[in-house]
C-alpha positions as CSV (number, residue, x, y, z in Angstrom):
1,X,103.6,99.7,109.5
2,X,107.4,100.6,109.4
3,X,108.2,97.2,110.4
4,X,106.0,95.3,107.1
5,X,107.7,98.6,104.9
6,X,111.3,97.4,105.7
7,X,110.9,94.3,104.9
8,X,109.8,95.0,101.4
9,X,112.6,97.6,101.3
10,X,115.0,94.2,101.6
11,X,113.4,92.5,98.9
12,X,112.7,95.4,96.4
13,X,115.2,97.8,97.4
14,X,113.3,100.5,99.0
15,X,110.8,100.8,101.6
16,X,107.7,102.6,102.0
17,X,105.4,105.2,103.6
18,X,102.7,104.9,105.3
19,X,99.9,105.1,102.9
20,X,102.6,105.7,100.4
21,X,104.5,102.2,100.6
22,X,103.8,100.1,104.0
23,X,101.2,98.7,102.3
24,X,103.7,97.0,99.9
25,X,105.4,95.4,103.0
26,X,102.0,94.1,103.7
27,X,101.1,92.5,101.1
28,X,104.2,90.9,100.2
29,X,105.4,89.7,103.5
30,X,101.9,89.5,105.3
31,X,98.9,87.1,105.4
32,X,96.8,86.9,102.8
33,X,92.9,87.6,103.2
34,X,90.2,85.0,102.8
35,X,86.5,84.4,102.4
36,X,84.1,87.6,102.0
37,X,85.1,89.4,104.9
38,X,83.5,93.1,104.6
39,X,85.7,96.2,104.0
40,X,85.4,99.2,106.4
41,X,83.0,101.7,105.9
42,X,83.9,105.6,105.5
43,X,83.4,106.2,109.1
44,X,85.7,103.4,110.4
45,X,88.2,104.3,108.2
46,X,88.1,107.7,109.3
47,X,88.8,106.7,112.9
48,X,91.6,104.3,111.8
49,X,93.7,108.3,110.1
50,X,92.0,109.9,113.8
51,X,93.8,107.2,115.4
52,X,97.1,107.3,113.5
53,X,97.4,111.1,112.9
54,X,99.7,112.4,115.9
55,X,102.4,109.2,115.3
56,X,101.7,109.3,111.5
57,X,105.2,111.5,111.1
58,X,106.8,109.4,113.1
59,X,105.8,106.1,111.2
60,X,106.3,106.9,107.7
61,X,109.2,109.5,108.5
62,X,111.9,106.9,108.0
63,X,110.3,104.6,105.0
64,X,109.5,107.5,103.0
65,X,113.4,108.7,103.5
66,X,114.5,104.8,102.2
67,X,111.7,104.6,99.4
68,X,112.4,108.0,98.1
69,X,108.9,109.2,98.3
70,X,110.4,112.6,99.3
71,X,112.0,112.9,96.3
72,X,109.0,112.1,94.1
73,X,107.0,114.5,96.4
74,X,109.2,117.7,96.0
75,X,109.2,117.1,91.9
76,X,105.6,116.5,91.7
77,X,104.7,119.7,94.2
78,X,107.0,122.3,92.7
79,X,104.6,122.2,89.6
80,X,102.1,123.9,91.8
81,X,101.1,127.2,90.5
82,X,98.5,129.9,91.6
83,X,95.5,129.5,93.7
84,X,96.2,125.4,95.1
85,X,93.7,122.9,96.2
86,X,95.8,120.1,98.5
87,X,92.7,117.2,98.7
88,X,93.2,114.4,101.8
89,X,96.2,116.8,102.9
90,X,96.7,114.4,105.6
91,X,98.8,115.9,108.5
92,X,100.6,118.5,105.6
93,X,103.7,116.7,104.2
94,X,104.0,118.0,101.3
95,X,103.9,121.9,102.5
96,X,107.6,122.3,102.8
97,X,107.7,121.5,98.9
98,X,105.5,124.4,97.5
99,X,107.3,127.2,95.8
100,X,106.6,130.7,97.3
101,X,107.4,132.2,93.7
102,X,104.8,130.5,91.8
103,X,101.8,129.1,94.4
104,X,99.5,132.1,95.2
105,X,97.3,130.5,98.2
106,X,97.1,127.0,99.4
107,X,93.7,125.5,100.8
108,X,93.8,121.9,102.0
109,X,91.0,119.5,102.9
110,X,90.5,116.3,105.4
111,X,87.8,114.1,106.3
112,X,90.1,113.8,109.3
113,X,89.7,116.5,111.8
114,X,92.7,114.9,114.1
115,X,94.6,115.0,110.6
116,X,93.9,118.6,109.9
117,X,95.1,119.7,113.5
118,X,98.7,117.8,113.2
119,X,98.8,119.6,109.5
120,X,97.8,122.8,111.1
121,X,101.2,122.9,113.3
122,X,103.2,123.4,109.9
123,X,101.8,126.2,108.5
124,X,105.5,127.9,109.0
125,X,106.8,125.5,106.6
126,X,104.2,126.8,104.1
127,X,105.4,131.0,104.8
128,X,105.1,133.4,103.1
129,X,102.0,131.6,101.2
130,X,98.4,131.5,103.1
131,X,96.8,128.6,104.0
132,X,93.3,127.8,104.6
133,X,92.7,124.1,106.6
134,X,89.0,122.7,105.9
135,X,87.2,119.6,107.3
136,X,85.4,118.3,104.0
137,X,84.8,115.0,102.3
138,X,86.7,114.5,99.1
139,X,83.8,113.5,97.3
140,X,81.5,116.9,97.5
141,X,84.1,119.6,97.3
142,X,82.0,123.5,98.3
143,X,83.8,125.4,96.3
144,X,82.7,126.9,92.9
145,X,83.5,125.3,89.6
146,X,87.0,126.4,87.9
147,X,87.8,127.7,91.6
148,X,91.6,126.2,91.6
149,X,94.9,126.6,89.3
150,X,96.3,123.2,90.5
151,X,94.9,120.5,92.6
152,X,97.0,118.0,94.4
153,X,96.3,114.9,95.9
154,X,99.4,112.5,97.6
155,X,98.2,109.2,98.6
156,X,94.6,109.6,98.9
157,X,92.9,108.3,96.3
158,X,93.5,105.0,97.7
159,X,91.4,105.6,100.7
160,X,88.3,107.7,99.0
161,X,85.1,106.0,99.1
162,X,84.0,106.7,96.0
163,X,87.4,107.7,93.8
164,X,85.9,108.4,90.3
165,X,83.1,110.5,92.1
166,X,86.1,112.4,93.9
167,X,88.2,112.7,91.0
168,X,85.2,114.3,88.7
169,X,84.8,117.0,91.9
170,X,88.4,117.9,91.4
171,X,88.1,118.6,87.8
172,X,85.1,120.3,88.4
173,X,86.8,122.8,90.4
174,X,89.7,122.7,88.6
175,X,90.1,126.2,86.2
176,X,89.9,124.9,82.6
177,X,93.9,125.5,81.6
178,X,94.6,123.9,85.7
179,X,96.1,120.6,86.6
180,X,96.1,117.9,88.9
181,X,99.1,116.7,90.2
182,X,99.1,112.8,91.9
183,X,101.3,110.7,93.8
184,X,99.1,108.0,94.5
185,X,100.3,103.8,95.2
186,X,97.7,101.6,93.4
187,X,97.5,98.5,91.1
188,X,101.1,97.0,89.6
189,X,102.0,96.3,86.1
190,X,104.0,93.2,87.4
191,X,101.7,90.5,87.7
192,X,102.8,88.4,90.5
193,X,103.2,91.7,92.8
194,X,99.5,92.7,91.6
195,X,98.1,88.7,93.0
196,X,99.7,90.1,96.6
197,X,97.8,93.0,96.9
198,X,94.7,91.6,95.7
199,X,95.2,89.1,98.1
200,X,95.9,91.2,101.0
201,X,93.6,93.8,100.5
202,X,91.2,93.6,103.5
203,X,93.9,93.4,105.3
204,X,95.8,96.8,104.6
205,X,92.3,98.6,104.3
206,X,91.7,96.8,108.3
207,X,94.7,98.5,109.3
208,X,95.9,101.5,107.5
209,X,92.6,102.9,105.6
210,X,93.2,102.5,102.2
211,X,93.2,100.5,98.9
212,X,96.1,99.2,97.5
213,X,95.1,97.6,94.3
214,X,93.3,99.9,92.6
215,X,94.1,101.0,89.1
216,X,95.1,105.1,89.3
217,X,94.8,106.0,85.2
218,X,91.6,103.8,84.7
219,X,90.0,105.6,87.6
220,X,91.5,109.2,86.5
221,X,90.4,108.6,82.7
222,X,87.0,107.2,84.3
223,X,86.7,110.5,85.8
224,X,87.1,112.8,82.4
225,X,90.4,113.7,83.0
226,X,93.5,113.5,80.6
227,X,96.7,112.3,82.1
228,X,99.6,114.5,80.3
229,X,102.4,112.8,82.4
230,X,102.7,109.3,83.8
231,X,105.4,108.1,86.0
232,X,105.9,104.4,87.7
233,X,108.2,103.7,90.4
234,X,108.7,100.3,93.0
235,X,107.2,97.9,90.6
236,X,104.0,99.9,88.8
237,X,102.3,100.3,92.7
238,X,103.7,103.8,92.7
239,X,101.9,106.8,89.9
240,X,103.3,110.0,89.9
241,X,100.9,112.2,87.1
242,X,99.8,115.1,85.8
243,X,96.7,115.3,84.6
244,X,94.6,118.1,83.3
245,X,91.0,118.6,81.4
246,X,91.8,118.4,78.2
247,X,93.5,116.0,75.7
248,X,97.4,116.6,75.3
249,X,98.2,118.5,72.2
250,X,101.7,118.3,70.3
251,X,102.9,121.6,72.0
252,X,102.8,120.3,75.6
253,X,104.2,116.6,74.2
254,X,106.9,118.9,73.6
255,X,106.9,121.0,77.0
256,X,107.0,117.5,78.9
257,X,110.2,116.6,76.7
258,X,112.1,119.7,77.3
């Protein structure tokens, strides 16, 4: 994973992470897929994060460092407010980045229970603010509707079985002023990186769980929600947004220019 994320870093300037960027590496400098080979199911998927969860620090730690994901992480996860929903928290990066002063409580979900137990061993980073682990599936959230202030999701939407069905659950429990803050890698806007991932998709979801060439803001809008911020980095693949459920009015154009 590391070794396919350098190499990209050489040709793009920056390397990846894990879920994040590796799969950039693959695509550009790996194979490309062929025939109709069938994609993993959610269960083999799940094993592939079981596998990869207690070295998963360790892989991306270095990548994410070079490709500045940290950086996009911390400015995206300081807009956290209130009562916080963290959806495929993975094994808890971004807990160092919430803000005691403004983030109430902190409950975090995984499909992955070997995930959840890695994410578990930070919760010191996360002090004074409580957190509440959960083993759930993304795509039938138990909680209440209008439940959350923010929900957060970093990297995940690539490997959700059903996205748009995961994304309408978040707005469902999202309150109605809320937001949804997502880092997510996805499709490019640069054509020629685009053909790579398409090419090597079965690939990277083989190895590393997730969906590299999926358009983020068609599958958001597809969901009912209104993207009020929209930020591209390393070619297009990378989408840093806010996103809330209504339709941005002129007042918070003018927040987001302040």
């Amino acid at each position: 994973m590391a070794t396919y994320a350098r190499g990209i870093g050489i040709m793009f300037g920056a390397a990846g992470s894990g879920c994040a960027l590796a799969y950039a590496g693959t695509q550009l400098l790996g194979s490309s897929s062929s025939g109709t080979r069938v994609f993993p199911c959610e269960k083999d998927r799940r094993e592939t994060f079981d596998n990869l969860a207690k070295k998963w620090d360790q892989t991306v730690r270095c990548d994410e460092f070079l490709a500045g994901i940290g950086r996009l992480r911390r400015r995206l996860i300081q807009r956290a407010s209130g009562d916080v929903l963290e959806v495929a928290v993975g094994s808890g990066r971004n807990f160092s980045y919430y803000s005691g002063g403004k983030v109430k409580s902190v409950t975090a979900i995984d499909f992955s229970r070997s995930m959840l137990e890695v994410a578990d061993e930070k919760r010191k980073e996360l002090e004074p603010i409580p957190l509440r682990l959960k083993l759930a599936s993304s795509q039938k959230l138990d909680f209440q509707d209008g439940s959350f202030d923010t929900i957060v999701d970093t990297f995940g939407i690539c490997s959700f079985e059903q996205p748009v069905q995961a994304l309408q659950e978040m707005r469902r429990v999202l309150k109605e002023d809320g937001q949804v803050l997502l880092l997510e890698h996805g499709a490019s806007n640069w054509e020629f990186v685009q053909g790579f991932l398409n090419r090597s998709v079965h690939h990277h979801v083989g190895k590393y769980g997730c969906y590299p060439n999926r358009d983020i803001a068609k599958l958001v809008k597809e969901a009912g929600l209104y993207i009020h911020l929209d930020e591209r980095h390393h070619f297009g693949t990378t989408y840093a947004l806010v996103c809330k459920k209504s339709p941005i009015t002129k007042d918070d154009a003018e927040r987001s220019e302040e």
